[in-house]
N, C-alpha and C positions, 0 to 999 in steps of 0.2 A: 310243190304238189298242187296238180289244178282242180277246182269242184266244178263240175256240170252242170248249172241250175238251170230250170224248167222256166222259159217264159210263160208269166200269167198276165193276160190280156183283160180288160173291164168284160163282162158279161153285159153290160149296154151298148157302150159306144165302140170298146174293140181297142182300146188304147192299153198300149203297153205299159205294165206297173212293173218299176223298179225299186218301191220302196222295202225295207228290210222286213214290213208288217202290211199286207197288203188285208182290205178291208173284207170283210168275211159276211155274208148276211147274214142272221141269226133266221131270219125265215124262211128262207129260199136257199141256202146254202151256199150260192155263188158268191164270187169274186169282183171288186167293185173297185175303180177307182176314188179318190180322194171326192173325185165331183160328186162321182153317182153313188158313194156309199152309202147315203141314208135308205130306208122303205120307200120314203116316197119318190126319193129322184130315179128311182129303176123301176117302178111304178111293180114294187113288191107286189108276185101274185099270192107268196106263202103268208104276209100282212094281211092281204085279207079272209085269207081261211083262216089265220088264227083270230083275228078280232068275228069271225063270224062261229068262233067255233071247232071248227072242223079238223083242226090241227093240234090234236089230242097228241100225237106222242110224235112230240118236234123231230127228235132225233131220227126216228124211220124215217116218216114224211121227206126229211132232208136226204137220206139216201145216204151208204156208204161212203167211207171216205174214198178222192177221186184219186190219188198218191201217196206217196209219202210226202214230197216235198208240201203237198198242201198241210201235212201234220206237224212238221217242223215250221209255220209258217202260221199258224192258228193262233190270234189274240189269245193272251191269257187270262182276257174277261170273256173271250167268248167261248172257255171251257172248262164247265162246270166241276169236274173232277179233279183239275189240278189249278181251280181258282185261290188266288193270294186274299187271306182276308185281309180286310183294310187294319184292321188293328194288329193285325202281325206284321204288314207292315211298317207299321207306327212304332215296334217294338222292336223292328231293326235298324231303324232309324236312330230311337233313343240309343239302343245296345251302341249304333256306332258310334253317335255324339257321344254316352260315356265314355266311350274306349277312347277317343281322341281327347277326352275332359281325362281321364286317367294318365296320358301320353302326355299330354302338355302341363300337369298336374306333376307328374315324377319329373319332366323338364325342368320345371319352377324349381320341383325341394332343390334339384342337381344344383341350379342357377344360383339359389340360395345360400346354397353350401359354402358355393364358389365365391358370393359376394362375402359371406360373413368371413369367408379366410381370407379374402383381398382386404374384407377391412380390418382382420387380425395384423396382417400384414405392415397395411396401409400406417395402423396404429403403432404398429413396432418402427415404420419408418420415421412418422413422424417421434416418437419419442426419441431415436436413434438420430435425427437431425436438432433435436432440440441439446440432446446432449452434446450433437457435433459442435453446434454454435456457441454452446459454453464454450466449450474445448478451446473453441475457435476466439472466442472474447479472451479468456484467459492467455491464449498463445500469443493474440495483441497483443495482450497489458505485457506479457512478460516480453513478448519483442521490443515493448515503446521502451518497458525497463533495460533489457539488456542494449538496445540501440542508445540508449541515454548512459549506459556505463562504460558501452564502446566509446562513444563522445567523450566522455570524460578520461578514461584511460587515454584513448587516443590523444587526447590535449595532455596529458602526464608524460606521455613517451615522448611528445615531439618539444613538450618543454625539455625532457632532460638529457635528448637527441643534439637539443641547443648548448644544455651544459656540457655536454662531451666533448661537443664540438669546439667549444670553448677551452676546455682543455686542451684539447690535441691544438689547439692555436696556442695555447699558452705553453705547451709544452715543445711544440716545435720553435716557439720564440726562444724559448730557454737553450734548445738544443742550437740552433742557429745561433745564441747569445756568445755557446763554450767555443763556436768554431769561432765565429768575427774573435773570441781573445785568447786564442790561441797560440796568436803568434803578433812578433812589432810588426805594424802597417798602417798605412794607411785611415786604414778600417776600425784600427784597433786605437789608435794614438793619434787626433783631430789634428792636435797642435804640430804642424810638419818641420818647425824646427825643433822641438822636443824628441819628434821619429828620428830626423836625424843625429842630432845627440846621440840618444839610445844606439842607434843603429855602428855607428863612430867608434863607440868608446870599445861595444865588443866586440868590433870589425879588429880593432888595433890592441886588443889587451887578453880574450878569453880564449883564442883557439891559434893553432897552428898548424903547415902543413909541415911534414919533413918525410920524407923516402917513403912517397903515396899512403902518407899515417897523416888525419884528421885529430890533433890533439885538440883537448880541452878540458880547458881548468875550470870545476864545479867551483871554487871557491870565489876565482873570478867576479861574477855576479855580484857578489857582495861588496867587492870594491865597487864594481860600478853603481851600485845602488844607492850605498851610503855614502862614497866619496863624494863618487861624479854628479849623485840624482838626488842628493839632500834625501833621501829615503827612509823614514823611521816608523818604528812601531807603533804603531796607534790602536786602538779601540774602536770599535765600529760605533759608540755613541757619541765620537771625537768626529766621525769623518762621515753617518750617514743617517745621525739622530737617532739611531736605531739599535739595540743589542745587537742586533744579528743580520748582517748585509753582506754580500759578495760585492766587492767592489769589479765595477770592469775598470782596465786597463787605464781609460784615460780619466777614470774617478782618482784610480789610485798615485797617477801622478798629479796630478792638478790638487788632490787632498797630501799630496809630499809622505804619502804612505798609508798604513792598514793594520788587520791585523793578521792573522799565520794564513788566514786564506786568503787574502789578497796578494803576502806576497809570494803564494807558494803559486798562487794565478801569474803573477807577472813573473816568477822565474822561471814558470814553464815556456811560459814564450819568448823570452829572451832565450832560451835553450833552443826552443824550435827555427829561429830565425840563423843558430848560431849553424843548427843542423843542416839547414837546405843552405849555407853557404858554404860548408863545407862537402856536402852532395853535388853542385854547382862545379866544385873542382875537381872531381869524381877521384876520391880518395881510394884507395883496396881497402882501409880501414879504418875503426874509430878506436880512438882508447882517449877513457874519460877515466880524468887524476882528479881525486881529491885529498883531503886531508884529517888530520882527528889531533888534539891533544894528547899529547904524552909529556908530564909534567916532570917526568927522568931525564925528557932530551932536552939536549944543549943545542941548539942549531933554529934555523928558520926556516920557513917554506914559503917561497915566494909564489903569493895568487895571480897575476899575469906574468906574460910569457917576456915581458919587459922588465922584468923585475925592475919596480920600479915602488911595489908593495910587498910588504911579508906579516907573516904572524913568528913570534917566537913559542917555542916550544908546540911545537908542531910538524905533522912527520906526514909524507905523501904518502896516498894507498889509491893504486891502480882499479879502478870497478871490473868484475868479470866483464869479457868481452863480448861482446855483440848484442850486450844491454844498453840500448841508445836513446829509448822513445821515453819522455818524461810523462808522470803524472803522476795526478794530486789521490793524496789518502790520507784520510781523516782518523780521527777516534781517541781512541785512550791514547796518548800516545809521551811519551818524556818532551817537555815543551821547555825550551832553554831557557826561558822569560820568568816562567815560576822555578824552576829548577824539580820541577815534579811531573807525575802523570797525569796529566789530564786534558781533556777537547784538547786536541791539535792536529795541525795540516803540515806535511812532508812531500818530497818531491820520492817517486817511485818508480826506478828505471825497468825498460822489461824490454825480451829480445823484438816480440814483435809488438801492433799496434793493437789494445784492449777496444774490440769492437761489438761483444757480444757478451753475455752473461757466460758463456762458454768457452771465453777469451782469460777467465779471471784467475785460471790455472797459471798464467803467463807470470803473474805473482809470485809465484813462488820461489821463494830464495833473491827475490828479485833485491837490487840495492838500495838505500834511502840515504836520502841527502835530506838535509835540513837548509831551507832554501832562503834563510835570511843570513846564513854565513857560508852556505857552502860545506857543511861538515858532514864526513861518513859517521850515518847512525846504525849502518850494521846490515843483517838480511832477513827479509819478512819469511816468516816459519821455520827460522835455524834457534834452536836453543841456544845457542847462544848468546843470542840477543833478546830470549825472549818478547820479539815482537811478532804475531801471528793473525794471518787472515780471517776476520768472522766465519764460522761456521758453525752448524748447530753440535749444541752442549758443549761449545767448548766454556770453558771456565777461566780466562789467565787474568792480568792484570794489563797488558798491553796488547791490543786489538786495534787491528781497523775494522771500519765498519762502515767507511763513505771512500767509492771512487770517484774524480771528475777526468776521464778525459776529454780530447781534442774536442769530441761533441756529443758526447753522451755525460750521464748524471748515475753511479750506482749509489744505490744502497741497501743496508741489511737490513732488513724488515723486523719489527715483532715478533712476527713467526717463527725467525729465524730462518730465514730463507733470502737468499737475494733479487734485487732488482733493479730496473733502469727505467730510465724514461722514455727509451724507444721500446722496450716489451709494455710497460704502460700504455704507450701509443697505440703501438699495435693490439691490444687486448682493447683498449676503447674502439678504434676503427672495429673489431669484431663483435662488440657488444650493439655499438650502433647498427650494425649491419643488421644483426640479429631484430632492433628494436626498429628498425621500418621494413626490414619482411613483413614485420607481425603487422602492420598498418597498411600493405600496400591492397 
């Protein structure tokens, strides 16, 4: 929208006023620039009627207004009826400085509000880190604690990481011990003409072949042990200073004997050596003769196949067949030495090789020879011989309670439960395991 406005020119010199308040004479009425607005620079004629007088009623004198636009354009000191008095204006002035003193005034309380809850805040935070910091000293102390008990536990496990380990070396040395004497060799017997010897005597005296049958005289052994190898009964304080010693193979000959586990140790392996030569000749079959007193019979039984040895009153007894593989068992057991029951070691046939605590069923009924003459003691778990395998609650008089084969170590626990040296193995390898996860 556009407004029309009236150019006003000076009423002296004719110059055009663009100002928004263009000057107004109060005596003469006209319209003045900036220059000539005073009385005297337009050389006022209504100045001097009114200083002479004569200009009694200003307002006539001046004449009607010339437009509108001149009334919208009229100083508002130069009209009387709608003058601002100075003190009202003074009092709009204060009015606004309070209003803006009221404005910045409710800003402040605002501001203040706002600081006192920042520093409500401010103060809960800091209280809130002061407690952090405990927290935090304490969580040290008990990290330094628990990092000093990790240290030390951790030095506990890797010390007894060492003792297992030491076991499982000590116990695979024992297991490696059964197998090196297990059998005559080399390995087992230093002295290589004592091997030989040994090797000689049961080559030519304990076993046989005839129409693809592997015979073998259990009593054998005892000729050659006691004849041919000076072999006698001894006490383990006699032969290794000690109560209680397992002799190996070449202790047992070089000390000229032992006691029931030594020689129930070297009969197995003269048995094993007798086995894989008769394997060697691939037989269809075994059958193992021994013997027993019978103090009714008139007659002999000759121990090799040379008869060249005998026992009188003595009567052969065929073992069930396909009972071949020797080993030792221990316990209560009838010991010829005392003529009673007590600690002793037997030779125990069975069909296949005891490899496993789940092997030990293979026992059953299985045959016993007594390995320092050779003689049938009967069958483990037949009443009739009341002799039987440990098992829990049983209650008898004759029991075993220790196996030893080819390279393992059983026995019946406390608990009454069995075990071995290779499940001990293996349950330390698992426990070690277990004990450096936990450190790794």
């Amino acid at each position: 929208m556009t407004t029309n406005k009236k150019t006003i020119k000076c009423s002296f010199c004719g110059k055009k006023i663009d100002s928004l308040l263009p000057f107004k004479c109060k005596f003469c009425g006209k319209y003045f620039c900036s220059k000539h607005r005073l009385p005297e620079a337009h050389n006022c004629k209504g100045l001097e009627r009114y200083k002479s007088g004569k200009l009694k009623n200003f307002k006539k004198d001046i004449g009607p207004k010339q437009n509108k636009l001149e009334e919208i354009f009229i100083p508002w000191k130069s009209i009387p009826n709608k003058r601002i008095n100075k003190n009202y204006k003074n009092i709009i002035i204060s009015v606004l400085l309070f209003s803006i003193f009221l404005f910045l005034f409710k800003i402040i309380l605002s501001k203040s509000d706002e600081i006192e809850n920042l520093k409500y805040k401010i103060n809960e935070l800091d209280s809130t880190i002061s407690v952090l910091k405990q927290e935090n000293t304490n969580l040290n102390k008990n990290y330094d604690e628990l990092n000093k008990e990790y240290f030390n536990l951790k030095t506990e496990i890797n010390s007894t990481i060492e003792e297992i380990e030491n076991y499982e070396s000590e116990l695979r040395d024992s297991m490696n011990w059964f197998r090196i004497n297990s059998k005559i060799n080399k390995s087992s017997i230093k002295n290589l003409d004592v091997e030989r010897k040994i090797k000689s005597q049961l080559r030519n005296n304990c076993f046989d072949i005839e129409e693809g049958k592997c015979y073998i005289k259990t009593g054998c052994f005892y000729l050659i042990n006691y004849e041919k190898l000076n072999l006698q009964y001894k006490f383990d304080i006699e032969t290794s200073e000690k109560e209680d010693k397992l002799q190996s193979l070449d202790d047992f000959v070089k000390n000229d004997g032992g006691d029931c586990e030594d020689y129930a140790l070297f009969y197995k392996a003269e048995f094993n050596y007798i086995l894989d030569e008769c394997k060697n000749i691939e037989p269809s079959d075994f059958v193992l003769e021994s013997w027993y007193y019978d103090i009714s019979y008139i007659g002999k039984y000759w121990l090799n196949f040379q008869k060249s040895w005998y026992l009188e009153s003595a009567r052969k007894i065929e073992l069930q067949k396909g009972y071949i593989y020797p080993n030792i068992v221990c316990g209560d057991l009838y010991d010829l030495n005392t003529g009673e029951i007590n600690g002793h070691c037997v030779i125990a046939f069975t069909k296949n090789k005891i490899e496993s605590i789940n092997d030990l069923n293979e026992l059953d009924l299985a045959p016993l020879i007594e390995p320092q003459d050779g003689s049938y003691m009967g069958l483990i778990n037949d009443k009739s011989y009341d002799i039987y395998l440990a098992e829990e609650n049983l209650y008898v008089d004759s029991y075993i309670s220790e196996i030893i084969t080819d390279s393992d170590f059983f026995l019946f626990t406390d608990n009454e439960e069995w075990t071995s040296y290779s499940t001990f193995n293996e349950e330390l390898y698992n426990q070690k395991n277990q004990l450096i996860n936990l450190i790794k």
